[in-house]
VEXDREN-2710 file (C-alpha; in Angstrom, 1 decimal):
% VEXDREN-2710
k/r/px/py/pz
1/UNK/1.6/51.2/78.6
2/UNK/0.2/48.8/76.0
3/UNK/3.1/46.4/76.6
4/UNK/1.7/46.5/80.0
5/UNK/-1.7/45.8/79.3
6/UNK/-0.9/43.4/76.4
7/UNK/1.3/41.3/79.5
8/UNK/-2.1/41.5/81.8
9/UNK/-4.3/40.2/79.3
10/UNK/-5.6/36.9/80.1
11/UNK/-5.6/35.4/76.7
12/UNK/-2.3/36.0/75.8
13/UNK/-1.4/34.3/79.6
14/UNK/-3.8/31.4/79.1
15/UNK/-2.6/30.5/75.8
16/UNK/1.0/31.0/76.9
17/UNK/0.6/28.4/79.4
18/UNK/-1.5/26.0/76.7
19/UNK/1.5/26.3/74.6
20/UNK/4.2/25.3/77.6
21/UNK/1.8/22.6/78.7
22/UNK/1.6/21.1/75.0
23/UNK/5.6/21.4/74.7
24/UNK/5.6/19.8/77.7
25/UNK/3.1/16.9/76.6
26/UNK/5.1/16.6/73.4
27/UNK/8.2/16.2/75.0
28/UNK/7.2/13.4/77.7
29/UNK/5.9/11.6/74.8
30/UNK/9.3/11.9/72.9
31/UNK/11.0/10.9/76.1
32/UNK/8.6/8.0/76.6
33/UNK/9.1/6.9/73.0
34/UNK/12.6/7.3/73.3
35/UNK/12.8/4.6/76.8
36/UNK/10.2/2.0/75.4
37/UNK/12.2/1.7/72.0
38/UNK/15.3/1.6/73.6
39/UNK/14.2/-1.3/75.5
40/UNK/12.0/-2.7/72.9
41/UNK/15.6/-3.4/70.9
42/UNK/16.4/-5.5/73.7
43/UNK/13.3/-7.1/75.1
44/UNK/9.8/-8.1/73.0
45/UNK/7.4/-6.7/74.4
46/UNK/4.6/-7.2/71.9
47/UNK/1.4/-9.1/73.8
48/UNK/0.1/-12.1/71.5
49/UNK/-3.2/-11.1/70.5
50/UNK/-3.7/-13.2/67.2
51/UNK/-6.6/-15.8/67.1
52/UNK/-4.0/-18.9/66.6
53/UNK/-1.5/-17.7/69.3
54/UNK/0.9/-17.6/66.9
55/UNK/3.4/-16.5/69.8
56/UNK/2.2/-18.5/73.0
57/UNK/4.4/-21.0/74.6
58/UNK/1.3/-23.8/74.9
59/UNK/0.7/-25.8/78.3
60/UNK/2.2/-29.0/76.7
61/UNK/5.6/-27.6/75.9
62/UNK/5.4/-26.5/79.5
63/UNK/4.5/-30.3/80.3
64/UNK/7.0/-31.7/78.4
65/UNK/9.6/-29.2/79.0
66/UNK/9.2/-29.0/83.1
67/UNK/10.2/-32.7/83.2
68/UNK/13.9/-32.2/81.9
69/UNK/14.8/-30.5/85.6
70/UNK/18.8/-29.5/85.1
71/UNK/19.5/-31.0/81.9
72/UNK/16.4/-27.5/80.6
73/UNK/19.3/-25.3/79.9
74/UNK/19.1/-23.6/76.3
75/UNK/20.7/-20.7/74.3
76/UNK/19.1/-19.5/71.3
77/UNK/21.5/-17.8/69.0
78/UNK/20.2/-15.6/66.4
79/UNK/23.0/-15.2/63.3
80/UNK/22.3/-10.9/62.8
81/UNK/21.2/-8.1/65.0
82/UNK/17.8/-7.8/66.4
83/UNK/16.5/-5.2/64.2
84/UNK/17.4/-7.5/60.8
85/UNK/14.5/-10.0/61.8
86/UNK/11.9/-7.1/61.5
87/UNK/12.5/-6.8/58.1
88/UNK/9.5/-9.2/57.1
89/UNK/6.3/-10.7/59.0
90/UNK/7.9/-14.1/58.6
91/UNK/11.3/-14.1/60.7
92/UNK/9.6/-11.4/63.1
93/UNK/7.3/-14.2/64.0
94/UNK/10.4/-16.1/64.4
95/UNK/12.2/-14.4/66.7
96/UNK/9.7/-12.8/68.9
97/UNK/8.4/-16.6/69.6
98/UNK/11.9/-17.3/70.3
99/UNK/11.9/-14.1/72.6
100/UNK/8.7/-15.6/74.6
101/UNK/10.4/-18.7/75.4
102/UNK/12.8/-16.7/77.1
103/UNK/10.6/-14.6/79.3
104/UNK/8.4/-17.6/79.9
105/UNK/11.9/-19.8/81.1
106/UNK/14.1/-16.7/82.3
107/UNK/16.4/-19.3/84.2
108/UNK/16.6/-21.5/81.5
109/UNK/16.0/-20.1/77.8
110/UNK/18.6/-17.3/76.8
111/UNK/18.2/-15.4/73.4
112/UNK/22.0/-13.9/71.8
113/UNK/21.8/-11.9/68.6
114/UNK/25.8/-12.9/67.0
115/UNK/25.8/-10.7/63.5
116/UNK/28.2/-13.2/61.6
117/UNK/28.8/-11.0/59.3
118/UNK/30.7/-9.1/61.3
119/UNK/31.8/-12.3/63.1
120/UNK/31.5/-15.0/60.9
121/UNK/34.3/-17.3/63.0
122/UNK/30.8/-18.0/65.3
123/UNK/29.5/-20.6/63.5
124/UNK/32.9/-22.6/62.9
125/UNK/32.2/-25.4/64.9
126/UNK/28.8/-25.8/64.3
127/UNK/29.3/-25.7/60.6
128/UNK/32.2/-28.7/61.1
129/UNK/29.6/-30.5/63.5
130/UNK/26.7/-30.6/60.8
131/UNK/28.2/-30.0/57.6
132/UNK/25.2/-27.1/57.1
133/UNK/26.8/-23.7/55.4
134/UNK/25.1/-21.6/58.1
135/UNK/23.8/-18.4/57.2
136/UNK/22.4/-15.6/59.1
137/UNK/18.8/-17.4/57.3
138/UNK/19.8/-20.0/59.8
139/UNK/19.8/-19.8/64.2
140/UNK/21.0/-22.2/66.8
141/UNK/19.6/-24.3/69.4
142/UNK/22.0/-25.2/71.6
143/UNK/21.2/-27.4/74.8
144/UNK/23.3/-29.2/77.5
145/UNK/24.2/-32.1/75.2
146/UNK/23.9/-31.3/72.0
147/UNK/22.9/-28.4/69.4
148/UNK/20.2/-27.9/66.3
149/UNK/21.0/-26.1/63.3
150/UNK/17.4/-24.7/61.9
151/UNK/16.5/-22.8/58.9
152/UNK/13.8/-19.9/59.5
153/UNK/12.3/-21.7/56.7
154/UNK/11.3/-24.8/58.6
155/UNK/9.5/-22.6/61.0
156/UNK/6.7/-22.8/58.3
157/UNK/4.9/-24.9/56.3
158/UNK/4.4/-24.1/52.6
159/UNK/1.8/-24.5/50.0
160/UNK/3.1/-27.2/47.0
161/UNK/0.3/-25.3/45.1
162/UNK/1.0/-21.6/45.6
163/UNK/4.5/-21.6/47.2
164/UNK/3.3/-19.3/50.0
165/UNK/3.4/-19.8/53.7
166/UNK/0.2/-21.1/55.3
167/UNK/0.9/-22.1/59.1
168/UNK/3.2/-21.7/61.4
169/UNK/5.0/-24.3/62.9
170/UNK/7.4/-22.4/65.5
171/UNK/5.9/-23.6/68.5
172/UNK/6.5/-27.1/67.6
173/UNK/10.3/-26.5/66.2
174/UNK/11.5/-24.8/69.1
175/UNK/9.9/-27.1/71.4
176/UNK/11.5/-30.5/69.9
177/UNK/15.0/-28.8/69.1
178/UNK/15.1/-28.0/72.9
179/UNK/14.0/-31.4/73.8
180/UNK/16.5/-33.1/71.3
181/UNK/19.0/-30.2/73.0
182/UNK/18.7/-31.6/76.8
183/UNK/18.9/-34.9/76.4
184/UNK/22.4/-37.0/76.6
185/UNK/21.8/-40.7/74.9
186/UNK/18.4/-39.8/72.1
187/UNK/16.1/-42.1/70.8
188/UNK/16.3/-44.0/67.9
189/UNK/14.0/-44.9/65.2
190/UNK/15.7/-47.1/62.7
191/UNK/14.2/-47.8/59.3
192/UNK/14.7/-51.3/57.3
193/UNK/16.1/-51.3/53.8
194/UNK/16.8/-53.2/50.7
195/UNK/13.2/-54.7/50.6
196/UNK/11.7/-51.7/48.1
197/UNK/11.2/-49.4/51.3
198/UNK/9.5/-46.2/50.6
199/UNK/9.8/-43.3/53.6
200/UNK/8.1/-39.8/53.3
201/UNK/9.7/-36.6/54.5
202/UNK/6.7/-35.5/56.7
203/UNK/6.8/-39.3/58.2
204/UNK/10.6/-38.4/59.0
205/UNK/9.7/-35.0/60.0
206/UNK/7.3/-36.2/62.9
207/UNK/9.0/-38.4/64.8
208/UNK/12.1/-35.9/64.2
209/UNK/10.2/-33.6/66.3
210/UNK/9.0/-36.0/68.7
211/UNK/12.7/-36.1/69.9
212/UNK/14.0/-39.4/67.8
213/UNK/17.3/-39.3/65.9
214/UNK/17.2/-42.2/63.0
215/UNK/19.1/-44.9/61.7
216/UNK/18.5/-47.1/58.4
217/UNK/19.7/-50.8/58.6
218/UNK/20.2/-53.1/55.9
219/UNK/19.4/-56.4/58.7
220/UNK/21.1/-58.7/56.0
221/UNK/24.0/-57.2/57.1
222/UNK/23.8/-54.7/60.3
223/UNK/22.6/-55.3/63.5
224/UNK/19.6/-53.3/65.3
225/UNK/20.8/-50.3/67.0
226/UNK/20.5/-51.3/71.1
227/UNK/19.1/-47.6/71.3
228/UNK/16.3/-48.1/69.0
229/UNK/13.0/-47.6/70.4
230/UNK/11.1/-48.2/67.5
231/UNK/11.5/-50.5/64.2
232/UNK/10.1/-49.0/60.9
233/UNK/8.9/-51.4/58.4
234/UNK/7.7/-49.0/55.8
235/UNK/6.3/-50.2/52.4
236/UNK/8.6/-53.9/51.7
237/UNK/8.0/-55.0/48.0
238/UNK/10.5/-57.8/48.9
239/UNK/10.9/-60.5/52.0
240/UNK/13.2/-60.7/54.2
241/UNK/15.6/-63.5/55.0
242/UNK/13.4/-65.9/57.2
243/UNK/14.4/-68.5/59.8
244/UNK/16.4/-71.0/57.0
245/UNK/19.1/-68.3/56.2
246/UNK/21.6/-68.7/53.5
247/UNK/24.5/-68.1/56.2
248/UNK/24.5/-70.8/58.5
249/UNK/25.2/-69.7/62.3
250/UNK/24.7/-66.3/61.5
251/UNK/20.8/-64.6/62.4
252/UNK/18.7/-63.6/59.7
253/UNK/16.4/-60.6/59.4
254/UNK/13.5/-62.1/61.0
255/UNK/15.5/-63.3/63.6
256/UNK/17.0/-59.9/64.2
257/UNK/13.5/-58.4/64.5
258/UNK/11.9/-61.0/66.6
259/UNK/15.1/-60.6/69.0
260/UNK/14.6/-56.8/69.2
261/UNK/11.0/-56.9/70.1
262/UNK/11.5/-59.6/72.3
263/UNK/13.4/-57.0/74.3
264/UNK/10.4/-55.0/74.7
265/UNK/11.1/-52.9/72.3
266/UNK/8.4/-51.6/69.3
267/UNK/7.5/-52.3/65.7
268/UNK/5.6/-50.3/63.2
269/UNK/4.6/-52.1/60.0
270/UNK/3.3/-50.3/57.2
271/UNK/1.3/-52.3/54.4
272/UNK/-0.9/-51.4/51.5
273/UNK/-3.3/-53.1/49.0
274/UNK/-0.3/-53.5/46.7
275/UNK/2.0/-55.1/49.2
276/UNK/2.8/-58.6/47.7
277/UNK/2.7/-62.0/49.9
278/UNK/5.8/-61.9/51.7
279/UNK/5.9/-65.1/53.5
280/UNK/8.3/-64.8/55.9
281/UNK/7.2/-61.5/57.3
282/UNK/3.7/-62.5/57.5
283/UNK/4.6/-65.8/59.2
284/UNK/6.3/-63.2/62.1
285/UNK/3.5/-61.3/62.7
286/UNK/0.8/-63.8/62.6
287/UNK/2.9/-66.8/64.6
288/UNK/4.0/-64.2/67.2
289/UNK/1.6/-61.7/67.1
290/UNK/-1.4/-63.1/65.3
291/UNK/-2.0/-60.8/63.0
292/UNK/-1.9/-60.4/59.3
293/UNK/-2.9/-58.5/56.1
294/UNK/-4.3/-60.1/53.2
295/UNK/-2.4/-59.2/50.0
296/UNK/-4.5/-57.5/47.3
297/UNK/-8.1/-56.7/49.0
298/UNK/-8.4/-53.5/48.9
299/UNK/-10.7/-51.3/50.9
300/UNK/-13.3/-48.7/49.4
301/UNK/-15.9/-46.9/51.2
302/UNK/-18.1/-44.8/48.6
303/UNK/-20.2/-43.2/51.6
304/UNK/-16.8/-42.5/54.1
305/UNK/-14.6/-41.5/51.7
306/UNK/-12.4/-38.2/50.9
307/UNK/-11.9/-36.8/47.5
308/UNK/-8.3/-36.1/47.9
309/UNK/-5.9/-38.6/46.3
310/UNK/-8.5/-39.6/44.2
311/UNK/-13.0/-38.9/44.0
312/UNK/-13.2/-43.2/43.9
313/UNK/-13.7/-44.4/47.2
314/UNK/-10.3/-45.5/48.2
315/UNK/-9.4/-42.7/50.5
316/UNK/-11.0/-44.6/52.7
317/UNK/-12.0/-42.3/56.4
318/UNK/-11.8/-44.6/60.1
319/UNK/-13.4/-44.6/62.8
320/UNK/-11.6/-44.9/66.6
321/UNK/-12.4/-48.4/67.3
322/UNK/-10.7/-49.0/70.6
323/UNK/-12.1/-49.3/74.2
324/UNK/-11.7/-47.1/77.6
325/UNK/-8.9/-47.6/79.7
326/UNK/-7.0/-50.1/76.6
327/UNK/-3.2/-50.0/74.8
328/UNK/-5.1/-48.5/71.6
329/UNK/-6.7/-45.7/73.7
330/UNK/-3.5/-44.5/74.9
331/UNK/-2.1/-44.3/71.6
332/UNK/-5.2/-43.0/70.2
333/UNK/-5.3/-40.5/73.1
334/UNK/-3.5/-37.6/71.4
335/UNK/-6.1/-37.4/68.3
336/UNK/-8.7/-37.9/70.6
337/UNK/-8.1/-35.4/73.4
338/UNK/-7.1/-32.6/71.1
339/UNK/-11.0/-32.0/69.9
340/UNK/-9.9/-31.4/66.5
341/UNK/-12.5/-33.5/65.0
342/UNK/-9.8/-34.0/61.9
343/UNK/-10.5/-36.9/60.1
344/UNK/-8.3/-39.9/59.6
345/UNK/-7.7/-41.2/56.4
346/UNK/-6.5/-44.7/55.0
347/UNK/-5.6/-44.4/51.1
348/UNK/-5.4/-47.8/49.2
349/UNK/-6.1/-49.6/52.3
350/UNK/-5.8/-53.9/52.5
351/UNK/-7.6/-55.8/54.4
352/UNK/-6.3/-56.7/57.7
353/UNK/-7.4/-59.2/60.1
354/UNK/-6.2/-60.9/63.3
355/UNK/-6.2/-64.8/65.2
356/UNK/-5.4/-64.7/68.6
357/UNK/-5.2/-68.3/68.9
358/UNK/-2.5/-68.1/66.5
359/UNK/-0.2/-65.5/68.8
360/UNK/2.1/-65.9/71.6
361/UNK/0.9/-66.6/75.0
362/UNK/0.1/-63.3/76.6
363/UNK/-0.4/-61.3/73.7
364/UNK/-3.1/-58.8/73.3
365/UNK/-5.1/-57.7/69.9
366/UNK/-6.9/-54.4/69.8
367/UNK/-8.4/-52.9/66.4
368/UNK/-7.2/-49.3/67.0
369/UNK/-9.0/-47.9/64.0
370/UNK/-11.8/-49.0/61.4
371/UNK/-13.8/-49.1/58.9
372/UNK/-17.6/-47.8/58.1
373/UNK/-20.0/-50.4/58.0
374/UNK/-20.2/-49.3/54.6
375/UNK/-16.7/-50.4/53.5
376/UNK/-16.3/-53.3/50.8
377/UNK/-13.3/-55.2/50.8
378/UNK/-12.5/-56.0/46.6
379/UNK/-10.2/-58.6/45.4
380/UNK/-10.1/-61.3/42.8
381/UNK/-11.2/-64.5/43.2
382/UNK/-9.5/-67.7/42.2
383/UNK/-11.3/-67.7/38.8
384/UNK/-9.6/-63.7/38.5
385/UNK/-13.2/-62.5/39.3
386/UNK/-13.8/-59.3/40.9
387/UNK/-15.8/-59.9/44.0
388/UNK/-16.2/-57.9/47.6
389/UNK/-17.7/-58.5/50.7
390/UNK/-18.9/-55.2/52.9
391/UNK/-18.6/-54.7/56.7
392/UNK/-16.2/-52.9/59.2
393/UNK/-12.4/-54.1/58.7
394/UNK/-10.0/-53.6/60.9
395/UNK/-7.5/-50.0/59.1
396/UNK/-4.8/-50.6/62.2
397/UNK/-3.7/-53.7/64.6
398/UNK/-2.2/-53.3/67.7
399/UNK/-0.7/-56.3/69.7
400/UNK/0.5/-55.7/73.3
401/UNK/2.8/-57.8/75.3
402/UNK/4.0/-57.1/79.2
403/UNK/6.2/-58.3/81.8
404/UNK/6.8/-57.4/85.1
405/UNK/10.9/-55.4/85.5
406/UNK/12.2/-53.7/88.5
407/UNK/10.3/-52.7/91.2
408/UNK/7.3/-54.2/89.8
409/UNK/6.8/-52.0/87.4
410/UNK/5.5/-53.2/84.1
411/UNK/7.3/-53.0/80.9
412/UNK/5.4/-53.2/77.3
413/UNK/6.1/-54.2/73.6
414/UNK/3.7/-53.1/71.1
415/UNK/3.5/-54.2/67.6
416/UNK/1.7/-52.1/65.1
417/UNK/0.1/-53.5/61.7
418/UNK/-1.0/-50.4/59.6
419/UNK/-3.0/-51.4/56.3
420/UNK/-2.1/-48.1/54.1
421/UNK/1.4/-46.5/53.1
422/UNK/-0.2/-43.5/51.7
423/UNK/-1.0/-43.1/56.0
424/UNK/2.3/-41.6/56.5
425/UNK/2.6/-40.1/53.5
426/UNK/2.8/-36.4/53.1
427/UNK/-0.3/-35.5/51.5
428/UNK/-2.1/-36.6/54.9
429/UNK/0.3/-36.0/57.3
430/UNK/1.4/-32.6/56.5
431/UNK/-2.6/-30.9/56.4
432/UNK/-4.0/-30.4/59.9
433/UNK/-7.6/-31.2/58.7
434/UNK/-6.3/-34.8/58.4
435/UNK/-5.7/-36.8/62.3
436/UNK/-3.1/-39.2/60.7
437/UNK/-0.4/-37.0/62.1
438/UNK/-1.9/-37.1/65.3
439/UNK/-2.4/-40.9/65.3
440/UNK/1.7/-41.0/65.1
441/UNK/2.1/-38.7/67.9
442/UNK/0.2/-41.0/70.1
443/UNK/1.8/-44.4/68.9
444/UNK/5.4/-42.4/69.0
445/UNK/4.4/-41.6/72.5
446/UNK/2.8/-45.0/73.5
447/UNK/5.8/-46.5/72.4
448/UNK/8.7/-44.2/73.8
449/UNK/10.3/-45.1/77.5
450/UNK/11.6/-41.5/77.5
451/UNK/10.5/-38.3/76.6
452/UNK/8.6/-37.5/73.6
453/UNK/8.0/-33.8/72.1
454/UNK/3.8/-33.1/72.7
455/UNK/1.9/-33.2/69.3
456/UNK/1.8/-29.5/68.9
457/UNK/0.1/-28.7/66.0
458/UNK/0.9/-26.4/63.2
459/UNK/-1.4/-22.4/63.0
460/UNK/-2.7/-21.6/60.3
461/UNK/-2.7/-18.3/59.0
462/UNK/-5.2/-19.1/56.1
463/UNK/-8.5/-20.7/56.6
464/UNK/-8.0/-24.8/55.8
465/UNK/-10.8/-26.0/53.5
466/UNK/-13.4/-28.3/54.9
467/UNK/-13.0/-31.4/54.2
468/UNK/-16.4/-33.4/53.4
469/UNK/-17.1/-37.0/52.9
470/UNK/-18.3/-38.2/49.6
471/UNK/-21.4/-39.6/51.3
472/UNK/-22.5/-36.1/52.5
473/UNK/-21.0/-34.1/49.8
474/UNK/-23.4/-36.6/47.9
475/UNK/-26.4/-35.7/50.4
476/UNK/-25.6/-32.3/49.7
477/UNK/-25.8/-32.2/45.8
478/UNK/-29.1/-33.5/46.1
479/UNK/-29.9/-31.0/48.4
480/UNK/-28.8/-27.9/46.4
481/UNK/-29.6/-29.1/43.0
482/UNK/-32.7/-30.5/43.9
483/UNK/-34.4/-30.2/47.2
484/UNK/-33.9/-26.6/47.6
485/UNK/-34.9/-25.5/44.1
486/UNK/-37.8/-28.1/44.3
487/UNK/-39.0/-26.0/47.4
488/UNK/-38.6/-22.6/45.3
489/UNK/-40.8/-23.7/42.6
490/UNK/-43.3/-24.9/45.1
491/UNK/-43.2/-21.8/46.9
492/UNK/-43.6/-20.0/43.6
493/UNK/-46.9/-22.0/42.3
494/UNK/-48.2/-21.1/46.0
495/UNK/-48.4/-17.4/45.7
496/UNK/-49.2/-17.3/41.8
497/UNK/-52.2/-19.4/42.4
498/UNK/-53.3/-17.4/45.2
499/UNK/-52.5/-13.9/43.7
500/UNK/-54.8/-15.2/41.1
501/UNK/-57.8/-15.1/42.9
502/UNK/-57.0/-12.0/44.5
END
């Protein structure tokens, strides 16, 4: 009788069924948990949340990218199982951007995990190709025509000073590698030698993601690659061999470079305030393309300066100097259209100057960037005095020739005259808060006939330091070590004289 009654009591039947439905609950959650990880080993799907978009495939990879039509056909090949990569924050990021490139090109973009540890024969042929001893630190690009070896480590960018990661650069990487990837005959930058040359890795590293592949010529002796798109005259202590070579009947360097420009192709000089006179060079750029540095004046702007490189006015800042619609706006269009605000820096500038009476017929001179009116330009007179004169001076020439080719359709040549080596140099290309990276982008673009990688810049994970100019950090001392505690006294006397005759 009182199991009966115990069976009939509603309590114990209420809490039977709370117990069933919270076994029940528990279980669908188990089962759920169960599906979603067993498809979460095979498909990311993690929703990009972070400030940065440290995993969004960004609307100019889809620009650049929708333009290769058949020859967009990529594997990605990850060297150990999927679950390895979670192991830290770093190769996650890796591989779930790798993952979003797939979803966001499912007919295109493949991702394959190949453990080579277990299969290490994988990576055979690749490792004969590129002469890299892959590891499972490493993963594959491979494209239509050709294949990229990358480290997980070049995915970042790290600090010199701390030897930490800062930003992420994966966006960028994986865009360029599939670009370099899908396209049969690449671009060439080729680089002179022999004349004292200097090249900086994050100079290299730029136009290797903008899609070029390089070559470096001694012209004394080699010939310009026909594939080269752009020259590199980086830093020449030394002249070249002019128009009165010591090998009658052969060409000399300057004949060599005149001839490739002359086939509408691009040169990029870079000079600074040590640059000696090289005569011969300088007689090429002014008689053909009438302009010219002038050896020794250097630049200084106390008032439009940056500290970095040096707190003495030589780290000279520019401003855009080119007009709507003009060659130097589309090469400056990349800086300007990303709204960074990032200044652009000129260390150890020289004065630069141009004479377009002095250039070919047809050719065109635009000032892309320059200085302050602030600027001085210091250099020694003929008595070995120090003397300057201030005003705005052209930081970077630009002369533009055009012809008509097929179909009517014109056909350019640029020449570039840059007045600072320490430009390209890494200390300003590799920081976002500096536009001289940028400024590349659009000159590698301006110049290319074929596709170049968009100027995707690096994400930070660490706030970058403001970068002030010595004028305002100036304004600013003042304002802190004066002004404000000027206003405190003053304030102060105010209410102790009036409290007094309270």
């Amino acid at each position: 009788m009182e199991m009966k009654n115990a069976l009939k009591n509603k309590k114990l039947r209420y809490g039977s069924l709370s117990i069933v439905f919270i076994a029940a609950f528990v279980m669908l959650v188990i089962a759920l948990n169960l599906i979603l990880t067993s498809i979460s080993s095979k498909v990311n799907l993690s929703v990009d949340l972070t400030k940065e978009e440290l995993y969004t495939v960004g609307e100019e990879t889809k620009a650049i990218l929708g333009t290769l039509g058949d020859e967009f056909d990529i594997t990605i090949y990850f060297l150990a199982d999927r679950d390895r990569y979670e192991r830290s924050k770093y190769s996650l990021m890796v591989r779930d951007l790798g993952e979003e490139y797939a979803r966001v090109y499912p007919n295109n973009v493949r991702v394959v995990y190949k453990d080579i540890n277990k299969d290490p024969t994988f990576v055979e042929k690749y490792k004969s190709q590129t002469q890299i001893n892959i590891s499972t630190s490493h993963l594959i690009i491979e494209g239509k025509y050709h294949h990229r070896v990358i480290n997980l480590d070049a995915f970042f960018t790290m600090s010199e000073e701390t030897g930490a990661y800062y930003s992420f650069n994966g966006e960028l990487r994986y865009t360029s590698a599939m670009l370099q990837c899908s396209i049969e005959e690449p671009q060439v930058v080729t680089f002179t030698t022999e004349h004292g040359e200097t090249i900086s890795e994050s100079l290299l590293d730029i136009l290797y993601s903008a899609g070029f592949e390089f070559q470096f010529k001694d012209l004394s002796k080699e010939d310009i690659d026909e594939r080269t798109r752009i020259l590199i005259i980086s830093n020449p202590l030394f002249d070249f061999l002019g128009y009165e070579g010591e090998n009658t009947g052969e060409k000399t360097e300057i004949e060599k470079i005149a001839d490739y420009v002359n086939k509408f192709k691009n040169l990029i000089v870079f000079v600074n305030s040590s640059t000696p006179s090289l005569p011969n060079l300088q007689e090429y750029l002014l008689e053909y393309w009438g302009i010219g540095y002038k050896p020794y004046h250097k630049i200084n702007d106390m008032a439009h300066a940056v500290a970095t490189g040096g707190n003495d006015g030589f780290s000279v800042v520019a401003q855009y100097a080119g007009s709507e619609g003009s060659s130097a706006a589309n090469l400056h269009s990349v800086a300007s259209s990303s709204g960074s605000g990032a200044r652009t820096v000129f260390r150890n500038a020289v004065e630069l100057f141009s004479d377009e009476n002095k250039a070919n017929a047809g050719v065109g001179i635009e000032t892309v960037m320059k200085t302050f009116p602030t600027a001085r330009s210091i250099y020694r007179n003929e008595d070995n005095e120090e003397v300057s004169t201030t005003g705005e001076f052209p930081l970077m020439l630009l002369s533009t020739n055009f012809n008509y080719g097929e179909n009517n359709v014109k056909k350019f040549q640029y020449v570039l005259l840059v007045s600072s080596t320490s430009f390209a140099s890494d200390t300003f290309l590799k920081d976002n808060k500096f536009g001289n990276n940028l400024l590349l982008f659009g000159a590698a673009r301006t110049m290319s006939t074929e596709w170049v990688s968009p100027s995707i810049k690096t994400k930070p994970f660490i706030k970058e330091a403001l970068v002030i100019e010595m004028g305002a950090a100036n304004t600013l001392t003042w304002l802190v070590s004066g002004v404000f505690p000027l206003f405190v006294i003053i304030a102060g006397l105010v209410v102790f004289f009036k409290r007094r005759h309270l």
